[in-house]
N, C-alpha and C positions, 0 to 999 in steps of 0.2 A: 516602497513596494509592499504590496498584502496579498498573501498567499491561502488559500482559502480549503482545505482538506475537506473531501466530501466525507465524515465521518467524526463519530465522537469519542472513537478510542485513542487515548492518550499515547500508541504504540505507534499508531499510523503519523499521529503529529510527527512524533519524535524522528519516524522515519525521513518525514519531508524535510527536518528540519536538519538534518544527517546529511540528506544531500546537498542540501542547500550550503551544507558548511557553518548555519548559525546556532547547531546544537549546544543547547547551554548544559549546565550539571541535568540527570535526569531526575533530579528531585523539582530544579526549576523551572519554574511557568514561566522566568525571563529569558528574552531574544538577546540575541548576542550576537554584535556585526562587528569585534575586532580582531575579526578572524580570518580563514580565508576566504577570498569571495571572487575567486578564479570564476565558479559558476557564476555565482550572482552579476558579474561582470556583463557576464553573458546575454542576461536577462535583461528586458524591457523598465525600463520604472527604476531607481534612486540605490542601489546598492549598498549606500549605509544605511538605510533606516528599513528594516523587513521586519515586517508582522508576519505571524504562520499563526490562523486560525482556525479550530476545531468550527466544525459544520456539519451538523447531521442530519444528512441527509437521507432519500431511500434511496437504495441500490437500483431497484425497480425488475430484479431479476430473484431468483427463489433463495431462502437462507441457505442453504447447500449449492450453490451454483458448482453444476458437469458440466463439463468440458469446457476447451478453450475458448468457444465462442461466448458462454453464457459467463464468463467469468469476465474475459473482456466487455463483453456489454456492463455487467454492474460496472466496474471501472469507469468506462464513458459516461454513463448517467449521473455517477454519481460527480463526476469533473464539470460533467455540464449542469448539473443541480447546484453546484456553487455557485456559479456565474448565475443561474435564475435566482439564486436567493434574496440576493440586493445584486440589482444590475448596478453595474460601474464602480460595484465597492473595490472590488478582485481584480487584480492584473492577474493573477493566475488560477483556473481551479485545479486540483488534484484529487483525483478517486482512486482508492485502489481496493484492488478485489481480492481475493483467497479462495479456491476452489479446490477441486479435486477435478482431474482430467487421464486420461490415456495419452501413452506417447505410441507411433509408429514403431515399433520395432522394442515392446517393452510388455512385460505382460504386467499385469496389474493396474492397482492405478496409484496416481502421485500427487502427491501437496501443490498445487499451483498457483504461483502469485504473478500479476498482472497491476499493472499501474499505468494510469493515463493523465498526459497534461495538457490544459486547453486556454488557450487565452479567446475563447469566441471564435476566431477565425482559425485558426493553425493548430494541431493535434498532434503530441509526440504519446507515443506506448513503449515501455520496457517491462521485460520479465524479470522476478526474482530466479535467485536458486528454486529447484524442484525437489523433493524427498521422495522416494519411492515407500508408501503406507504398508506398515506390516498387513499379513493376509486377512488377520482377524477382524483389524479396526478397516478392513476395503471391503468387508463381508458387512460388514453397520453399515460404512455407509451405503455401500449397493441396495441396502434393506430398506434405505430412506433416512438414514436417523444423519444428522448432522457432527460434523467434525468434530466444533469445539465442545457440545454435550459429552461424544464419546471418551474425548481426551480426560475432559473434569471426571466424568464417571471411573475413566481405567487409573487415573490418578487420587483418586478420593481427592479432589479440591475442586473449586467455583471458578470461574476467571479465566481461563486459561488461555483464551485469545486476548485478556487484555494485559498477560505479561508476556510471558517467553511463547507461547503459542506453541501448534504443533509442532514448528519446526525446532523447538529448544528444548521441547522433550521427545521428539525423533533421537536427537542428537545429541543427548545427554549434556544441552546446553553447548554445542560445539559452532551451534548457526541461532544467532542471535535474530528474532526476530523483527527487532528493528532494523538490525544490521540488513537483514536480507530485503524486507520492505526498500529499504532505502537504495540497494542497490536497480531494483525495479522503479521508484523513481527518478535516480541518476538516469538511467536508461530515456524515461519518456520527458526525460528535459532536453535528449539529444537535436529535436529539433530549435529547440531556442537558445542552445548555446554554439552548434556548429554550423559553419556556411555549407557544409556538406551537403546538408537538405536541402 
């Protein structure tokens, strides 16, 4: 089975690979199927042998994607940008997005993650955790300036979506952001591992 991450951050792999149950040490670039594979089970295509590869693709939607619709869009583009990459290489794509959005009944606005799985024909989406954005860094970005800049800026460091991301230094490191990634892919595998759908 080869699973195809619309994206070249090593955060987002690690997530799919989380869910998937084949997450090896995160210093390693190898897969590892002697694990659990309850999901993988689930899944179309050979259960001991999975590949999870980095693919970067565009999102096709703006670097700061507002609100839920445009956040989910990057997600679908970029799930369906793997499958375009090399048709038939992927039994799976996966995209997953990072935005900022509004809730109903919430003032401000919040961290939004969105994750979409596709096999060509059939489409699962699941949400991560959401973090509610101190006023300051919702005041950038309302002003146009993007997440991950403001974070490295209010942190004096570089990177900061390709480690712990907003949501680890929201949280003083308490919401791993692979961890939350991956719960948002869990989520949009729910159509390829249950009969529910």
């Amino acid at each position: 089975m080869r699973v195809g991450v619309g994206s070249g951050n090593p955060v987002k792999r690690r997530a799919v690979e989380q869910a998937l149950g084949t997450a090896s040490d995160p210093d390693s670039e190898a897969d590892r199927t002697d694990g659990d594979t309850a999901v993988l089970d689930g899944l179309a295509g050979d259960p001991s042998t999975v590949a999870v590869d980095a693919v970067p693709v565009p999102s096709g939607v703006s670097e700061q994607p507002t609100g839920h619709a445009e956040t989910i869009a990057g997600a679908e583009n970029r799930a369906a940008a793997v499958l375009d990459s090399e048709p038939d290489a992927y039994d799976l794509g996966v995209g997953i997005e990072g935005g900022v959005a509004r809730f109903d009944g919430a003032d401000g606005f919040f961290l939004v993650m969105w994750a979409v799985a596709s096999d060509g024909s059939q489409v699962g989406r699941g949400a991560g955790p959401s973090l509610e954005l101190p006023t300051d860094i919702a005041a950038r970005i309302a002003s146009g300036e993007e997440l991950g800049p403001v974070m490295d800026d209010l942190l004096d460091t570089e990177g900061v979506a390709r480690r712990g991301g907003a949501a680890g230094a929201l949280t003083n490191g308490r919401v791993d952001r692979a961890d939350a990634l991956a719960a948002a892919v869990a989520g949009a595998f729910g159509p390829f591992v249950s009969d529910l759908y």
